[in-house]
Structures are given as C-alpha cells and as structure tokens.
N, CA and C of each residue as an Amber inpcrd file, in Angstrom:
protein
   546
 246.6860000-222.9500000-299.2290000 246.3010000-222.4930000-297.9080000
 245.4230000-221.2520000-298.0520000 244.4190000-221.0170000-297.3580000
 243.6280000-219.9470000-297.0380000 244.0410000-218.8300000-296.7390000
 243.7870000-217.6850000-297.4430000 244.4610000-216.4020000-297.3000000
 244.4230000-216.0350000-295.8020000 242.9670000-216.1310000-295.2050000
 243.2830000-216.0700000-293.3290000 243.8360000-216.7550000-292.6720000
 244.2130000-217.9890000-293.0120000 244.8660000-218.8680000-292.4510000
 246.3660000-218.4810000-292.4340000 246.8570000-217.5500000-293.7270000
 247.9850000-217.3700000-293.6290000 248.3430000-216.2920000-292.8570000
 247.3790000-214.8100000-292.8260000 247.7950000-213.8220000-292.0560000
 247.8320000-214.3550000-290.4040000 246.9610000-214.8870000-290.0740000
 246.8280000-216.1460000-288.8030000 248.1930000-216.4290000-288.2700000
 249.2520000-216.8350000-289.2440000 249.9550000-218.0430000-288.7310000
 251.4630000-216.5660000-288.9080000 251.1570000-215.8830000-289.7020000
 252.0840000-214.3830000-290.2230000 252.1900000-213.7010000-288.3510000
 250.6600000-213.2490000-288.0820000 250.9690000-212.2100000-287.3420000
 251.7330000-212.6690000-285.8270000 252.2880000-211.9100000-285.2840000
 252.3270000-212.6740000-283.7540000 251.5930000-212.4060000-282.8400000
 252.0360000-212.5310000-281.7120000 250.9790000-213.1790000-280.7490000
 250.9680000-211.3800000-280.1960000 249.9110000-210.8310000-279.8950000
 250.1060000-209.1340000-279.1460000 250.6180000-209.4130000-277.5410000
 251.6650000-208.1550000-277.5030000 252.1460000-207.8870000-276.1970000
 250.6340000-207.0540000-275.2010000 250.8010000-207.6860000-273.9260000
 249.7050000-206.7510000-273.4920000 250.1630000-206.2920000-271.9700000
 251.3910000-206.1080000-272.0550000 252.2610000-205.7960000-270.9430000
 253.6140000-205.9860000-271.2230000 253.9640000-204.2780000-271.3300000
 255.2550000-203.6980000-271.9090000 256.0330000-203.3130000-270.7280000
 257.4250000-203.5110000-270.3590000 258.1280000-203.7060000-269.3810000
 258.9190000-202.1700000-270.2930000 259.8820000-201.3360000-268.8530000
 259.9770000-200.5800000-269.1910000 261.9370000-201.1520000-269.0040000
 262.8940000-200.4960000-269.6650000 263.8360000-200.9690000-269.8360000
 265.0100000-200.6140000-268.2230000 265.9690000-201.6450000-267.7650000
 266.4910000-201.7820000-266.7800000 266.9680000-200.3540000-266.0420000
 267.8170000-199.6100000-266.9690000 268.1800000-198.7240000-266.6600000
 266.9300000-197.2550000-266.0960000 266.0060000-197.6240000-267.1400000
 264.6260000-196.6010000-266.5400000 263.8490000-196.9390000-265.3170000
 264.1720000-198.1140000-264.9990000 263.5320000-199.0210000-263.8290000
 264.4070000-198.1670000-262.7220000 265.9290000-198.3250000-262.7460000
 266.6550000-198.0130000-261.8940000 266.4900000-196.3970000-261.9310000
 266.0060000-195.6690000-262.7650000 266.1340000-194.2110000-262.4960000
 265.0050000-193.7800000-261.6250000 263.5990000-194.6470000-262.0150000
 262.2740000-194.2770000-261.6110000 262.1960000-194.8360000-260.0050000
 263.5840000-195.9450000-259.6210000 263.2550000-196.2780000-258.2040000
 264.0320000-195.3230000-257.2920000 265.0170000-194.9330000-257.8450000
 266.0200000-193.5250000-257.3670000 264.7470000-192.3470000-257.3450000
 264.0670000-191.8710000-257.9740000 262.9230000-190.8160000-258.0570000
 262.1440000-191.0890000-257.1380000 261.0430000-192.4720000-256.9160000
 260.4530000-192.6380000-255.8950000 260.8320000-192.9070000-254.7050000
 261.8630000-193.2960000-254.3600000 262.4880000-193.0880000-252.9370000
 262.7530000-192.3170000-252.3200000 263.2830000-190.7780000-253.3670000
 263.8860000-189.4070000-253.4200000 262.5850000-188.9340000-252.6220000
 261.6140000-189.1360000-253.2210000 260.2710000-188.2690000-253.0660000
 259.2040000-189.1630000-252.4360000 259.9270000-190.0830000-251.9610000
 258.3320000-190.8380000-251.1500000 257.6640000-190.7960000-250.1200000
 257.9590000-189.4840000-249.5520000 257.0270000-188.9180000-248.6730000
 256.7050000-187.3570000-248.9380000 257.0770000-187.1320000-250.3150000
 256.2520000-185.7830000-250.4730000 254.8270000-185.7460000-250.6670000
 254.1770000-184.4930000-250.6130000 252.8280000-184.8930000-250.8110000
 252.3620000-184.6340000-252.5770000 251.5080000-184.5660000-252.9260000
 251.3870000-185.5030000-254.2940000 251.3080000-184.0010000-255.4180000
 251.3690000-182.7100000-254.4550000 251.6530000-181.3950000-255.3110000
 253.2020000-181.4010000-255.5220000 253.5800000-181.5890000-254.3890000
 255.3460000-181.8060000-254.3040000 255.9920000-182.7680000-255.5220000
 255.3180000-183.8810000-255.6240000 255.3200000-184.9150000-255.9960000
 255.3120000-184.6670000-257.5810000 254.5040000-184.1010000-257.5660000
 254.3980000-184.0070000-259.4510000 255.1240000-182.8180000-259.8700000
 255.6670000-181.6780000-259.1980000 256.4780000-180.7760000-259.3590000
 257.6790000-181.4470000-259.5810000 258.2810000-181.8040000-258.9690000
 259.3360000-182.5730000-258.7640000 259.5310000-183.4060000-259.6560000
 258.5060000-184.1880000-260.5800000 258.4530000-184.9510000-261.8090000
 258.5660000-184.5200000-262.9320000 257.9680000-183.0740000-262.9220000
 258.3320000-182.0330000-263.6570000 259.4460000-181.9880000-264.3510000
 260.1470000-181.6190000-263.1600000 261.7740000-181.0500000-263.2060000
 262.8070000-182.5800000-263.7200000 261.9210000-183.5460000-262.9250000
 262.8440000-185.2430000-263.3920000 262.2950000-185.1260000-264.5150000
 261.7590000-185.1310000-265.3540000 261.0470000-185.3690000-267.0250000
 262.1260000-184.6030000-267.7470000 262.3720000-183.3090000-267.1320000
 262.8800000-182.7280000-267.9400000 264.7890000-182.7360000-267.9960000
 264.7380000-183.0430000-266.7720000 266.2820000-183.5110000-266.6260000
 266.5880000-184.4730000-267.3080000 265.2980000-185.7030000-267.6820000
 266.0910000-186.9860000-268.2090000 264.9530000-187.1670000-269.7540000
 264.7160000-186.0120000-270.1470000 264.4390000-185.9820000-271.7490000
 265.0820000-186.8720000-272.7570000 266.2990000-186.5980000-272.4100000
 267.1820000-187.8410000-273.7510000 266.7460000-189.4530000-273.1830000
 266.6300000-189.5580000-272.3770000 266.7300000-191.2810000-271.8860000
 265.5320000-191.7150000-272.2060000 264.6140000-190.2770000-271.4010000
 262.8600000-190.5050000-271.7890000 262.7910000-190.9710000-273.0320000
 262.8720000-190.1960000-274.3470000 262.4800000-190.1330000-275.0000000
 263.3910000-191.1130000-276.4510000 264.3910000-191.5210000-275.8190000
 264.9840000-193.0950000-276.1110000 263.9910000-194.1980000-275.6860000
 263.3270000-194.2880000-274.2310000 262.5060000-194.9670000-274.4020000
 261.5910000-195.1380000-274.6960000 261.1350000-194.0460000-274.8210000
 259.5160000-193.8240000-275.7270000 259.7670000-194.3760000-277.0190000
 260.4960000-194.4550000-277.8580000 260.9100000-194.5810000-278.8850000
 260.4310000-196.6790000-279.0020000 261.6760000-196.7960000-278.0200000
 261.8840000-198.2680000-277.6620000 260.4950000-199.0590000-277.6750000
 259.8820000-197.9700000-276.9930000 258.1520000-198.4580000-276.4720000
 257.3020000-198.8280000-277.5570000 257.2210000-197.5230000-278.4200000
 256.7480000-197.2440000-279.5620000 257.1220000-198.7520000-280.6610000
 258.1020000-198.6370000-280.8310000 258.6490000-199.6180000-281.8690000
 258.0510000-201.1660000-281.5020000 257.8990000-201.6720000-280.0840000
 257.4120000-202.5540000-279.8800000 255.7190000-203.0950000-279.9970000
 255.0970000-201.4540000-279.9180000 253.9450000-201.1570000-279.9580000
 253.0490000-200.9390000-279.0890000 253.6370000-199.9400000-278.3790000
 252.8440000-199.6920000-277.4980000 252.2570000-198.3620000-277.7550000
 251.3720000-198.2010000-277.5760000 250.7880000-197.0200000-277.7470000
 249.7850000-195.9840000-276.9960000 249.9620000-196.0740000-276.1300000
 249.6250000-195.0700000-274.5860000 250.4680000-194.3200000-274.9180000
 250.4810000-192.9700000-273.6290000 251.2670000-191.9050000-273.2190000
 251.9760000-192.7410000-272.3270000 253.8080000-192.5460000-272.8400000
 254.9050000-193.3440000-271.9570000 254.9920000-192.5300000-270.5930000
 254.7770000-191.2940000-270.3990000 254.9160000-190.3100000-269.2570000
 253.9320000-190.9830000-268.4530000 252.4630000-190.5460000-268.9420000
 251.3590000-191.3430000-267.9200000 252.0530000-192.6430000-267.0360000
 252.5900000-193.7050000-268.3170000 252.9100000-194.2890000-267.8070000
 254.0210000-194.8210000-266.4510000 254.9860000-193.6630000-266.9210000
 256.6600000-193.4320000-266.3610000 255.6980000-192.9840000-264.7860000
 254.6160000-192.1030000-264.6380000 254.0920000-191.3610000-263.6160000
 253.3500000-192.7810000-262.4620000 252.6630000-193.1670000-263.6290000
 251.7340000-194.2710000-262.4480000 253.1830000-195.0650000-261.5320000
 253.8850000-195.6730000-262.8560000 254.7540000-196.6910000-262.1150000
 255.5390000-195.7330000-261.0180000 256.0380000-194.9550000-261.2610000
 256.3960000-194.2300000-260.0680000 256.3040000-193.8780000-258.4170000
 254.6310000-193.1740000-258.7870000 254.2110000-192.5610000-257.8920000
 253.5490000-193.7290000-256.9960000 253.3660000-194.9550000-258.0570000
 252.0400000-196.4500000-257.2910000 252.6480000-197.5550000-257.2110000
 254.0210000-197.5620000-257.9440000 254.9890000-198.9160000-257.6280000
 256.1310000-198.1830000-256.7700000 257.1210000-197.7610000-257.6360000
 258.3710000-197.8330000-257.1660000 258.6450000-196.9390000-255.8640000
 257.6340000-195.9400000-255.4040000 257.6310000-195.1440000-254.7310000
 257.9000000-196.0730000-253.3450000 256.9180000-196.7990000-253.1680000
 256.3040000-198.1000000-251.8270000 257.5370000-199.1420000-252.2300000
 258.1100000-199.1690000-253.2750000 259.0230000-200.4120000-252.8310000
 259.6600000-200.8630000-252.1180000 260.3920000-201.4320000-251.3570000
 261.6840000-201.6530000-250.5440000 262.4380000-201.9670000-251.4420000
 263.7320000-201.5670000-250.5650000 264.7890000-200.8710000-251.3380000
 265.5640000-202.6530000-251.3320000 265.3340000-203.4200000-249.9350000
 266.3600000-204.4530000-249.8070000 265.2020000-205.6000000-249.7270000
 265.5450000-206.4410000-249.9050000 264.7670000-207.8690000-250.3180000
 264.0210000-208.4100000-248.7900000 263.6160000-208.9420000-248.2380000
 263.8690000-209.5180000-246.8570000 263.9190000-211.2080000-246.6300000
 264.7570000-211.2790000-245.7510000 265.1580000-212.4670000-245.6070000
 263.9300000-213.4520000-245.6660000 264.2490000-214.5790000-246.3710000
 263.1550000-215.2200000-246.0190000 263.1850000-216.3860000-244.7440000
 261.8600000-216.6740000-244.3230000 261.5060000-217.1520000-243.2300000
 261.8550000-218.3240000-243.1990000 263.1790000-218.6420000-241.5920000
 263.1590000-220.2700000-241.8800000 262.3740000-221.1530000-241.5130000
 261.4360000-222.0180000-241.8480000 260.7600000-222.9190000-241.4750000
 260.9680000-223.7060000-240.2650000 260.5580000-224.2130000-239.3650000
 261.1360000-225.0650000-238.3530000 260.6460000-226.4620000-238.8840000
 261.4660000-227.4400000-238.2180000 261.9440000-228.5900000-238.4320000
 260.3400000-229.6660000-238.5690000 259.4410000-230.3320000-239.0080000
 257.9870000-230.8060000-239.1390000 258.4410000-232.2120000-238.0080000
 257.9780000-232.2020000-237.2180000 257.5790000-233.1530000-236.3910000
 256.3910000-233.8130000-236.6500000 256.4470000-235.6050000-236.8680000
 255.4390000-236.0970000-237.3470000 255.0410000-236.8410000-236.2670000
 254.1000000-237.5830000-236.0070000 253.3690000-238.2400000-235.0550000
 253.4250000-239.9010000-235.4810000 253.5110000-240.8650000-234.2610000
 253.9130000-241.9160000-234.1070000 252.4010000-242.6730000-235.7110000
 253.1380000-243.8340000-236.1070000 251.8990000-244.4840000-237.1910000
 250.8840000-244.7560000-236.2960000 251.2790000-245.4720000-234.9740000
 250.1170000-245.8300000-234.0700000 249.2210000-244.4510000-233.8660000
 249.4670000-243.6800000-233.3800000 248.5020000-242.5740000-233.4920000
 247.8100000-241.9650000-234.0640000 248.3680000-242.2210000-235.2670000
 247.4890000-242.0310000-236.4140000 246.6590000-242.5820000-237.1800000
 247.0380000-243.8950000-236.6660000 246.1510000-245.0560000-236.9750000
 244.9990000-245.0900000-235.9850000 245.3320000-244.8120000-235.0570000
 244.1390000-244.5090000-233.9760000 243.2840000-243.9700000-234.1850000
 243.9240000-242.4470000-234.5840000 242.5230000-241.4190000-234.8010000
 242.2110000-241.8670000-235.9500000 242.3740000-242.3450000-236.5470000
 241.8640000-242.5280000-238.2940000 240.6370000-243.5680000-237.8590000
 241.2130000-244.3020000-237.0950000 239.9460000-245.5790000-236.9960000
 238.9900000-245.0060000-236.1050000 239.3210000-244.0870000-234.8970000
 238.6300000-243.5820000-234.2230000 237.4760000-242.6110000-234.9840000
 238.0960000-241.8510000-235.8450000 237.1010000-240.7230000-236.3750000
 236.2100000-241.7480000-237.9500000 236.4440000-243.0150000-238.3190000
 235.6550000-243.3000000-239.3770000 234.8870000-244.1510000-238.4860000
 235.1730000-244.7520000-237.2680000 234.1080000-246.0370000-236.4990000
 233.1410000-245.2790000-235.9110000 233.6390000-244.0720000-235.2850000
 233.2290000-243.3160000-233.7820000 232.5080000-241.8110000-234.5010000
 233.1290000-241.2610000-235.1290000 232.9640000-239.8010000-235.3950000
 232.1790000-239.4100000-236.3270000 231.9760000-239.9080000-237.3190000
 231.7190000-240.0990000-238.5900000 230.1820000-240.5290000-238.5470000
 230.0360000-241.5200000-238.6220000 228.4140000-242.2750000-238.2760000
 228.1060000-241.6130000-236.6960000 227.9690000-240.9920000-236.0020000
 227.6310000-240.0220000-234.8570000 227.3380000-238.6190000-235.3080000
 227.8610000-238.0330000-236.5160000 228.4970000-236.6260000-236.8440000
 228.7050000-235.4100000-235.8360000 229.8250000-236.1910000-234.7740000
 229.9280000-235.0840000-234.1690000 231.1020000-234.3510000-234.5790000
 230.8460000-233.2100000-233.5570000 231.7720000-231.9180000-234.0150000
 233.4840000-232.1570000-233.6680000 234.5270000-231.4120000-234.9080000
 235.5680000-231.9400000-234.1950000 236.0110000-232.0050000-233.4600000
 236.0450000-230.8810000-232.2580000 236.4340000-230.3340000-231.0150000
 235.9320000-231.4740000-230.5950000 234.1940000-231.6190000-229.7270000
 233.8580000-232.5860000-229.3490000 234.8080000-234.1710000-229.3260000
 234.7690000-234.4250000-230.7780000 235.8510000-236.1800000-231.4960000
 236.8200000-235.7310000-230.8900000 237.3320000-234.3360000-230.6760000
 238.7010000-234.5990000-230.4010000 238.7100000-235.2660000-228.5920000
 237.8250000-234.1160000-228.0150000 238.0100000-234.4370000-226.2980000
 237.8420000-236.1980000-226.1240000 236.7700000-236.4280000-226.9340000
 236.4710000-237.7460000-226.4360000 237.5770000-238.5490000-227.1450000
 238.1780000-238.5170000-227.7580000 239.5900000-239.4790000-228.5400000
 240.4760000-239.3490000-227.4430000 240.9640000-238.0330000-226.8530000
 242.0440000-238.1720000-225.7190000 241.1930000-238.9190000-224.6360000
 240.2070000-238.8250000-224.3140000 239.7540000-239.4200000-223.0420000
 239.7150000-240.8670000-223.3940000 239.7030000-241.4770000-224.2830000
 239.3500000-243.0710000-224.7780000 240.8700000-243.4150000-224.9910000
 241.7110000-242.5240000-225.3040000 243.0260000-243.3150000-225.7160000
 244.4590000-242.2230000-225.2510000 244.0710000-242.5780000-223.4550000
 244.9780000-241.8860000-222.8430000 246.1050000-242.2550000-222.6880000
 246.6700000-243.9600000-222.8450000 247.4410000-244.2890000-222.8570000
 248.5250000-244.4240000-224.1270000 247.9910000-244.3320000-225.2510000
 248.7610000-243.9870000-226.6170000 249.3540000-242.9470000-226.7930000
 248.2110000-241.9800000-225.9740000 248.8170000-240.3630000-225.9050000
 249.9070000-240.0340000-225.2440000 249.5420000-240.3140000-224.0470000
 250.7680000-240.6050000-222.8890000 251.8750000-240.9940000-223.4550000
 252.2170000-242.2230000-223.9500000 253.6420000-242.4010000-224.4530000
 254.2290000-241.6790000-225.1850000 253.0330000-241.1330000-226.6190000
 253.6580000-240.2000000-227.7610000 253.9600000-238.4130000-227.2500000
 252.8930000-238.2380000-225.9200000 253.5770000-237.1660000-225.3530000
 255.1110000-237.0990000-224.6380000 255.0560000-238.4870000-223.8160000
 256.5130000-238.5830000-223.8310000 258.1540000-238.2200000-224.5790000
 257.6510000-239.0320000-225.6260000 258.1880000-239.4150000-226.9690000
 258.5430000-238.2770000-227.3200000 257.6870000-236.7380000-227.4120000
 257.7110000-235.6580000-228.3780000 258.5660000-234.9970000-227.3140000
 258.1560000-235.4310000-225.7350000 259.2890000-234.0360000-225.0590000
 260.3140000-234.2390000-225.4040000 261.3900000-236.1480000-225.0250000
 261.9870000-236.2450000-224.6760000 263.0090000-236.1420000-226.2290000
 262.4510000-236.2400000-227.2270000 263.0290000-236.7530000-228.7160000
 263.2610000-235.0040000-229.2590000 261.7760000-234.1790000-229.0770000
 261.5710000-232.8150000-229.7420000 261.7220000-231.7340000-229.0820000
 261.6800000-231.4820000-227.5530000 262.0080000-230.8370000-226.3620000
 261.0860000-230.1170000-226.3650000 259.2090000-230.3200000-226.9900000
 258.2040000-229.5520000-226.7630000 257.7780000-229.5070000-225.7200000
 257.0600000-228.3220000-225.6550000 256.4320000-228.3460000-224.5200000
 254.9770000-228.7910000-224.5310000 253.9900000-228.1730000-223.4960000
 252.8420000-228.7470000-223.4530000 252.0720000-228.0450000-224.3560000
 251.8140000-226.7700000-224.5720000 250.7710000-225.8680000-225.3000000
 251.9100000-226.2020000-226.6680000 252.6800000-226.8620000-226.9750000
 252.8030000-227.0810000-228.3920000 252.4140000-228.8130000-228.9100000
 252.6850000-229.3300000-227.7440000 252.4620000-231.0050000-228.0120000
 250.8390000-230.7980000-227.9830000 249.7480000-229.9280000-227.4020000
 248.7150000-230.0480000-227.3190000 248.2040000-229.2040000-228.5240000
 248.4160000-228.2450000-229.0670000 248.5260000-228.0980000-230.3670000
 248.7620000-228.7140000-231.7540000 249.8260000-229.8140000-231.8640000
 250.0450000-230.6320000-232.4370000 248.6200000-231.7070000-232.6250000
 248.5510000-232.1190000-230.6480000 248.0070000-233.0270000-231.0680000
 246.8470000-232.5390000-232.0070000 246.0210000-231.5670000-231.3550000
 244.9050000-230.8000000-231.3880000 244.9270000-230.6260000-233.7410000
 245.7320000-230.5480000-233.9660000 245.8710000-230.1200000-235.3030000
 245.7190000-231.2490000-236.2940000 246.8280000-232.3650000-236.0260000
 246.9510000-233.7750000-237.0110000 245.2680000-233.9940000-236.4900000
 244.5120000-234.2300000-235.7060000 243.3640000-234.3010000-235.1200000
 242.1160000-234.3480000-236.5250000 242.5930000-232.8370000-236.1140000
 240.8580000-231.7580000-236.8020000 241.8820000-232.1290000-238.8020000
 242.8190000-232.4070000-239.1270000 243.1990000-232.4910000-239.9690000
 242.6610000-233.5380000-240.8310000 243.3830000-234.6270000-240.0640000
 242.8610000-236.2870000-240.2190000 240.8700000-236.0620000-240.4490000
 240.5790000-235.6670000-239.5150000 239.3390000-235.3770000-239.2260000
 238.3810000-234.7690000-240.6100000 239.3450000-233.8400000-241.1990000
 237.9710000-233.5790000-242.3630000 239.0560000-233.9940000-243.6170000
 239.7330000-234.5570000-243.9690000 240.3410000-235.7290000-244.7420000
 239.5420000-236.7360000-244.8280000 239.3930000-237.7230000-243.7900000
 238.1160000-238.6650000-243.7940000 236.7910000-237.9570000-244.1990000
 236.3810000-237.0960000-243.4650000 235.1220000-236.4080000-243.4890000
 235.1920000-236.3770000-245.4000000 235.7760000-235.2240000-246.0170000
 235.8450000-235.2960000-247.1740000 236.0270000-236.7280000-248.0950000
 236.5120000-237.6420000-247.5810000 236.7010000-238.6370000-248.2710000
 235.4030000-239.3680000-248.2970000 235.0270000-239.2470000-247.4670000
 233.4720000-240.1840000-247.2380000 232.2400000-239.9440000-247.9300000
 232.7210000-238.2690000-247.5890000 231.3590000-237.0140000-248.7660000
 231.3380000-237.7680000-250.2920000 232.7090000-237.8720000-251.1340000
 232.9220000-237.7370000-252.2200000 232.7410000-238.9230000-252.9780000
C-alpha cells in the first residue's frame, strides 16, 4: 500500500464544531438569563467576575477542548455562546401546534376541476382566479352538494368552505400546469 494511502485511511475525519460539555451548557444558560437584559458594559463586567468564580470548571474545560483539538480562545468562545445564544434562549420548550383535522374533497370534484382546468384552462391560459370563477359558475351543481356535504359532515362555514374550495382549486391548477410544462 502507498505510504499516502496509508496516512489517508490512519488520520480521522476533523471536528469542525466542538460542543461545549453539559454541565458548562447549564452554567452559561444560568449566566445568560442572570444578565439578559444588562447592557453589554454590565454584561462583560459581570463575565468578569463569572470567569473568575468558575476558573476550575473553565479551565477543566479548556483542557477537554484542547485535547479534542480545538484550538481558538475557549473564553472568546464561552463569551459569544453566551452573550449570542444562551442569553435569547427560552428557558421552557413551547408546546407544539396541534394541527386540525385535513378535510378532503369529494373524487367527483376533483375530477371535475382536473378535467376542467386540462380541457378549459390550460389550452386558453387563463389566470387561476379567472379558471377558478368560471369553474364555480359552470359547475354549480357539484358544488352545491359538496358545500352541503362539508357543512353538514365538517360544521364549516362559508369563508372556510370557500377557501377550501378556492385552494384544492389554484392547487390542482398549477399541478397540471406544471405537469404539462415538463
């Protein structure tokens, strides 16, 4: 084997983003919360005095840092994450958002506009808004039932059933459109 081939396959892969260890995480988010509305003279005074209060831990992790290979100033570093992450963090997670339930639209209707916008829309190139008015006016009676359908099944109202419709619409609409381009 080739002498480069071997240092190659020897070295590992370089770190290029060094994580700082759990417990320093938890000290530096206690610091920026402490101080996250001082102003940025306050701010580094105050870092001062934290550097020097937590010398042994610091400088355990500098160590830690070092050995892995990192080689910046760990303070610089301990400072940015501070003052530009942990400072702005939130402290508690937030709930996440529940989705509401997807209401789909009858096959007939969709079969409608599909044939409507590749027979009608398409070879015309009109605009979607436009395809759309003239699709409800040509196929008032399909609508009619599936508006039915959505109060009595989904308990929508009108500015959401007309939204709906208005959406699967312009959706369907450049789906074909794109399909036809390509």
């Amino acid at each position: 084997m080739d002498k480069s081939v071997k240092e190659d396959m020897s070295s590992e892969t370089p770190t290029f983003r060094f994580k700082f260890d759990q417990s320093i995480m938890d000290m530096l988010l206690e610091f920026g919360k402490l101080h996250q509305y001082d102003d940025r003279h306050t701010y580094k005074e105050e870092w001062t005095k934290w550097c020097d209060e937590h010398h042994q831990e610091l400088a355990r992790e500098e160590r830690r840092l070092t050995s892995l290979g990192y080689e910046g100033n760990i303070y610089e570093k301990l400072f940015k994450s501070g003052r530009y992450y942990f400072r702005k963090k939130p402290m508690t997670t937030p709930e996440p958002a529940t989705r509401r339930k997807y209401v789909g639209l009858n096959r007939e209707v969709l079969s409608s506009m599909d044939g409507y916008i590749t027979e009608e829309v398409i070879p015309s190139k009109m605009s979607p808004a436009d395809a759309f008015t003239s699709f409800c006016s040509q196929n008032v009676d399909i609508l009619r039932t599936e508006i039915e359908f959505l109060v009595e099944s989904h308990n929508m109202d009108a500015s959401e059933i007309s939204s709906k419709l208005k959406k699967t619409f312009k959706n369907r609409y450049f789906q074909l459109i794109k399909k036809v381009s390509v």
